[in-house]
N, C-alpha and C positions, 0 to 999 in steps of 0.2 A: 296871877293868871298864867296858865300854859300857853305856850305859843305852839299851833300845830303848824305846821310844816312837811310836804312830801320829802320823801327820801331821793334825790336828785339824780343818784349814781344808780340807782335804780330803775330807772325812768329811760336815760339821755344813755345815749348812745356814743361810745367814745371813740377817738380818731381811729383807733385801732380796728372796729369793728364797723370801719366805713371803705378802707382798701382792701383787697386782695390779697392775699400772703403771695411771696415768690413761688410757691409749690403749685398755687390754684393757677397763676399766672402759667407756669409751665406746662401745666396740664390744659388749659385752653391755646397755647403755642401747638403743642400736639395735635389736637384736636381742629385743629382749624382748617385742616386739609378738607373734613369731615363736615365743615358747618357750611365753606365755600361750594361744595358740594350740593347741599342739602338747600341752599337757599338759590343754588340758579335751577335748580329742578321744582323749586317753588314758584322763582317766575315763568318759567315752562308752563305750570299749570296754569301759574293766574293770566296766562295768555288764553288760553283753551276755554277758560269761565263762560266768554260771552260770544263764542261763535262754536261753531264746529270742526273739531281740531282737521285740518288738511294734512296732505303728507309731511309737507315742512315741518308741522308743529307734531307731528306721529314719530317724525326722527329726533327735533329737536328733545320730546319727553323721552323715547328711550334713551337716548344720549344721553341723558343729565341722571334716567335712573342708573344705566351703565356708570358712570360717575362715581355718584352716592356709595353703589355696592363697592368699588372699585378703595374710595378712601375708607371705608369701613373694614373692609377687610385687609388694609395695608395697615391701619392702626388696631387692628386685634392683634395680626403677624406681630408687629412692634414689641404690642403689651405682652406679649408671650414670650417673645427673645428676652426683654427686661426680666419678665419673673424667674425664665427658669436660667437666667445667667449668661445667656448668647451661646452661639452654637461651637458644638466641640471643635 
């Protein structure tokens, strides 16, 4: 009689492909200017959800979009000095 059997290492998933690599880790270091950003200009909004945004909450969302644009474009600047080598 054959014994069937799954192929295990096929299946399961090994330590290796449960962390992060150091690279991915460095690239969300980077990025993180960008995501602290992105999520208080999300609580900005989800204040505004359930009433009618007032001036406070008119400044606070510009503010937070002013933010957003603000680390967006310091990390494209970045990724560009990196690609083409830093500047002469």
């Amino acid at each position: 009689m054959k014994l069937i059997l799954p192929a295990q290492d096929l299946f399961t998933a090994t330590a290796i492909d449960l962390e992060p690599t150091d690279a991915e880790l460095d690239q969300i270091e980077q990025e993180m200017p960008v995501i602290s950003a992105e999520v208080e200009l999300l609580d900005a909004q989800i204040i505004t959800l359930d009433r009618l945004p007032n001036e406070l909450d008119a400044r606070r969302l510009r503010r937070a979009r002013n933010r957003v644009l603000t680390a967006r474009r310091e990390l494209a600047n970045q990724a560009a000095t990196t690609q083409t080598g830093g500047a002469a």
